[in-house]
N, C-alpha and C positions, 0 to 999 in steps of 0.2 A: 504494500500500500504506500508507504513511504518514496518510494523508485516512483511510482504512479506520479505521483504529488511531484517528484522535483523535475521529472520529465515535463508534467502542464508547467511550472513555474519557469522553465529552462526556456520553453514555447514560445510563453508570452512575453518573456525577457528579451527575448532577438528580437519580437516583431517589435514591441516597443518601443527600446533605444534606437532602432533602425529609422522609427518614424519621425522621432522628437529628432534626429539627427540632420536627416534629409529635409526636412521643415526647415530647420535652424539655417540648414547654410543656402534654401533656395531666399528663405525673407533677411537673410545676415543677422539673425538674434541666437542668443544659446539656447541650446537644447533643454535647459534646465529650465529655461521662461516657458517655451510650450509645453513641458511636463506638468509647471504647475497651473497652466491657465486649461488643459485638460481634466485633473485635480479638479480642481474647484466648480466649474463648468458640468462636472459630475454630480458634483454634491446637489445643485444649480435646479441641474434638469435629469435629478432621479436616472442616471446612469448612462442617459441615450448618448452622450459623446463616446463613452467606452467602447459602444458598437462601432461608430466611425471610425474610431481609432484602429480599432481590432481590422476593419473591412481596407483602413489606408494601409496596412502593415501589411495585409494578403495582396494587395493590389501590387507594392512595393517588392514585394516576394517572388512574382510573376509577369513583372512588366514586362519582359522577355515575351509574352503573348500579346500584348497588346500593342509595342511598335510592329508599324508597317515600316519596312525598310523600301528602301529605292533598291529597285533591279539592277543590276550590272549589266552593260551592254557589252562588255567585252570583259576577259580575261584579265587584265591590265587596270584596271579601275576597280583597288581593294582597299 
């Protein structure tokens, strides 16, 4: 049960710091201001940013599906 518990903790650990991180340096503030305006914003509105949070972190996880890249027309254009 224990292993359970730090696998979920370990989870939400990366998506987290992952998000507050990528925020931080697209607006240029710390990562530790969007931790707590997330925080608080919870308290706020009864949890519903944590979903957002949780759904920007899976989004962040898999962006690799959602760029459409440009085609290469030749061999030579990498």
């Amino acid at each position: 049960m224990r292993g359970l518990i730090q696998k979920i903790t370990f989870f939400f650990e990366m998506r987290s710091y992952g998000v507050s991180e990528w925020w931080g340096r697209k607006l240029g503030i710390r990562s530790s201001q969007i931790r707590l305006f997330f925080i608080y914003t919870s308290f706020i509105a009864l949890g519903s940013p944590i979903i957002i949070y949780l759904i920007m972190g899976w989004i962040l996880e898999n962006k690799h599906l959602f760029l459409f890249r440009k085609k290469r027309t030749s061999i030579w254009e990498l």
